[in-house]
Structures are given as structure tokens and as C-alpha cells.
N, C-alpha and C positions, 0 to 999 in steps of 0.2 A: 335804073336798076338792071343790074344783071339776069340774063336765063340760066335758071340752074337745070343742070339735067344731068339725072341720077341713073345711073348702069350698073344693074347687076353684077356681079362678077361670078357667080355662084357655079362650079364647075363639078363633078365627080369628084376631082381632086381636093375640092376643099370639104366636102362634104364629112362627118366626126358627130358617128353614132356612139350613145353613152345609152347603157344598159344595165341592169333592169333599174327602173323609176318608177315605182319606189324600191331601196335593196334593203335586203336583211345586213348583209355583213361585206359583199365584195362587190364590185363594180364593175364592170367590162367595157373599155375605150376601143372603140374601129373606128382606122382612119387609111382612106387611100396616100396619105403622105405623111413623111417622120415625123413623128412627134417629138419636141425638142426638150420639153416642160411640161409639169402638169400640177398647178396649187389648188390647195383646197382654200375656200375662206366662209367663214360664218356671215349671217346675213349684215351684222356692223361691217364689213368689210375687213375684220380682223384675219389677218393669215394663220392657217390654223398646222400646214405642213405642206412642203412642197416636195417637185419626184426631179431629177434630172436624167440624163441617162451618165451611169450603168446602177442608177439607183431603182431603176425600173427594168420589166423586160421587154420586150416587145418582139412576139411570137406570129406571122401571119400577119403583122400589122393588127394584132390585136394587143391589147395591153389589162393584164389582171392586177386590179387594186382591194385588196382589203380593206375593212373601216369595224372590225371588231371593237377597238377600241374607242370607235366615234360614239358622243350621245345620240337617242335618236332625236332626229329635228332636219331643219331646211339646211342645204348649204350651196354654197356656189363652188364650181370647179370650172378652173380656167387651162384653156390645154392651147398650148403653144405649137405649132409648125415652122418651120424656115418663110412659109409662106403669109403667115395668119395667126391672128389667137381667137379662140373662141369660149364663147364665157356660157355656163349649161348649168341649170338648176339641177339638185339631185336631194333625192329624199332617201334618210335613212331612219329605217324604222323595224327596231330591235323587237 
């Protein structure tokens, strides 16, 4: 049997704060590197809306998402870089 061995990779740069948890209606993405992508999906893993750029903006390396029109409940958002995807629970609660 082989030695596995497991290495961190985890840098500044990969690092993608998702803010506030739980939101009322908008969401705020920070990320030290571009964001390529960003889909929402319900907990079945149903895709519920996805962002590309220039369907997004991305200000400061901040990015503002709305969800006015989401019900509230659990969902996942998956946010894409050149480098990484990273999959983040987010609650919204109207």
C-alpha cells in the first residue's frame, strides 16, 4: 500500500470571503484572485442561476450579488477562479 500525503495548498490568494451569512437580500463575494464564475444551486444540487463576467461586476475585487428574488432557505454558491472553485453554504432569509 501506498503513503499518502496530503499538502495544504491554501494561500492568501485563494482565500474567498462570502458575506453576510445569513443575508436578507444581497450578498458580498471577496477574493484576492479573479473570479471567473459564480452559480447558485439549491440543496438537490439543482442549478438555480449562474453569473459570468460581464454579467457581474467586480469592484476592488469585491463583487455585489442580489437575491431579492430568491426564497428564503439554504443554498450553495459555487465561485470559480483561474486557479480554484470553491463551493460556500449561504443562507437567505427574507
Amino acid at each position: 500500500m501506498k503513503n499518502l500525503t496530503s499538502i495544504s495548498n491554501k494561500t492568501k490568494e485563494n482565500i474567498i470571503i462570502v458575506y453576510p451569512v445569513p443575508s436578507k437580500n444581497h450578498l458580498t463575494i471577496e477574493s484576492k484572485s479573479d473570479i471567473t464564475g459564480i452559480s447558485i444551486f439549491d440543496l438537490n444540487g439543482l442549478l438555480i442561476e449562474a453569473f459570468y463576467p460581464p454579467n457581474f461586476i467586480e469592484q476592488n475585487k469585491l463583487i455585489a450579488l442580489s437575491f431579492y428574488h430568491y426564497k428564503s432557505g439554504v443554498y450553495l454558491i459555487k465561485i470559480e477562479t483561474a486557479q480554484n472553485s470553491h463551493l460556500k453554504k449561504i443562507v437567505i432569509n427574507h
